[in-house]
Every structure is written in structure tokens, then in C-alpha cells.
C-alpha positions, 0 to 999 in steps of 0.5 A: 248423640253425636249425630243429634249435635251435628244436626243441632249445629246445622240447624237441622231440625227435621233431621234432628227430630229423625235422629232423636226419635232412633236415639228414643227408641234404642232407650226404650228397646234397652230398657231405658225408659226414662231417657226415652221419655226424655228424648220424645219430649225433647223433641216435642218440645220443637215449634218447627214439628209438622202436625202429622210428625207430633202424633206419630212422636206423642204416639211412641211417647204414650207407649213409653208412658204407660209402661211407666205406669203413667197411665194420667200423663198417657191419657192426656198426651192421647188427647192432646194428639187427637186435637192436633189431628184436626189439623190435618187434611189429606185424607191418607195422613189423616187416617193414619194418625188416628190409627196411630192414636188408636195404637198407642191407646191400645198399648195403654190398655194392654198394659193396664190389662184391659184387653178386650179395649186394646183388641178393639183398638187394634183392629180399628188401627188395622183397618184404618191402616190397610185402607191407605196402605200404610204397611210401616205402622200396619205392623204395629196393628198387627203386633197390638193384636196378636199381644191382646190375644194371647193375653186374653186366651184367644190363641186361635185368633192371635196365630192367624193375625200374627200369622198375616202380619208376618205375610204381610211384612214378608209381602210389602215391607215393614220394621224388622224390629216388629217382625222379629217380636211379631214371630215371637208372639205368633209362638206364643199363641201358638205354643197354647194350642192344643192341636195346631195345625202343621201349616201354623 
């Protein structure tokens, strides 16, 4: 919070912007949902945030929504994002904030339980992401789809995406944050195996 009034007090506001989306995401990973939402709409709430930046920040606040079970709000900052990519033109961040939309649309459905949707969205994601090459966000396609797999019984399928994404990460680099609980949903699946194989 320091950091945030540093940046404030330097006029800053792309380092501001940083700074708070890491303050967000502490909150949400402690468990503080509501002051994660806070942070997020604080900052969507600067006129200086480029096109590309606003997506990837509504993308992490419909995730945050939706765990909140606020599923209409959710909704409508997804379509607010989609309108914003139409402002977009190079094709490599174009393609990504539509994967990135189609990520937090399928945390959306996974946590209203439809997860044959958040599957769907997920592999979309993941394609989009691996045609430009975006390892950063492509971990959190991978991680989309290893949750909806397992929740839908298709363990097979949730180890052997988990399983690429944890190479992947291995491979070309990604947040730790996501590998650590990608290993964890690879255990999962796993663990409702009957007979895995010994090289899973």
C-alpha cells in the first residue's frame, strides 16, 4: 500500500496500476475477496489504462466476481471487455485478450458448476494462447482446464493436460503461483485414477 502512494505521489500511474493488480492479487490469494475487488475497480477506474491492460484487469476482477457469486456483475464486465477488445490491433494482443476473456468466462462457469462450458473455454484459450506464444497466460489455460476435468470425471484428460502445462512451465517459463496449484490439480486427477501409469 506504500508502494501504491509512492507511485501515486510520482504521478505514476502505469506503475501504480502494476503495483495495485500485485496488491489485488494478494487479497484474493489470502482470502480477501472483497478488497481484491476494490483494488481491481480502483484501478479500472484510471482514464490513463491502455485497451490491452483493461482486459487483462476486468479478466482478474470477473474471476474475483464470480467467486463472490456475483455471476450478473461478472457477466457484464465479460461484455464490457469484449467491447474494449475491438479497440485493439496487433494481432498478438488482440488474440490474447480474447483468450483471456474466454479464461475468466470459464472461471465463471467453473464456479457455477458448468463445466463442460468452462472446458470449452479453456481449450479455446489455450489455442489462442499457444498460436502467439503467450506462455504467462497460457498457464492459466492449462490450469482452467485440469479444474474442469477433474470436476467433470475426465481425470485421464486432467492429467495429461496438467501434465504438459507443468512441461510447459518447466519448458518456457510461467507464474510459479499457477505451477504450484497446476501440480496440485495434476494430483488430483490423478489420485482418482484407477491404474495410472508409473510415468504420471
Amino acid at each position: 500500500e506504500r508502494v501504491v502512494q509512492l507511485f501515486q505521489s510520482h504521478h505514476d500511474a502505469e506503475g501504480e496500476c502494476i503495483c495495485r493488480m500485485e496488491l489485488a492479487e494478494y487479497y484474493f490469494s489470502t482470502g480477501q475477496f472483497k478488497k481484491s475487488e476494490t483494488e481491481y475497480r480502483g484501478i479500472l477506474n484510471k482514464k490513463q489504462l491502455d485497451p490491452f491492460l483493461t482486459i487483462v484487469v476486468m479478466g482478474y476482477l470477473i474471476r474475483v466476481l464470480s467467486l463472490c457469486s456475483k455471476t450478473s456483475e461478472a457477466d457484464r464486465f465479460a461484455k464490457k471487455a469484449k467491447d474494449v477488445l475491438s479497440e485493439i490491433s496487433d494481432e498478438i494482443s488482440f488474440k490474447t485478450g480474447q483468450a483471456w476473456i474466454d479464461v475468466a468466462k470459464g472461471f465463471r462457469a467453473a464456479f457455477s458448476g458448468n463445466y463442460k462450458e468452462a472446458l470449452h473455454l479453456g481449450l479455446n484459450s489455450k489455442k489462442l494462447l499457444a498460436s502467439v506464444g503467450q506462455n504467462n497466460f497460457l498457464v492459466s489455460s492449462y490450469f482452467l482446464i485440469a479444474h474442469a476435468c477433474f470436476y467433470s470425471g475426465d481425470f485421464n484428460r486432467g492429467v495429461s493436460v496438467s501434465q504438459e502445462g507443468l512441461k510447459a512451465c518447466k519448458d518456457k517459463g510461467g507464474s510459479y503461483e499457477l505451477y504450484i496449484l497446476l501440480r496440485l490439480w495434476h494430483a488430483r486427477n490423478l489420485l482418482e485414477l484407477e491404474n495410472p501409469e508409473p510415468d504420471m
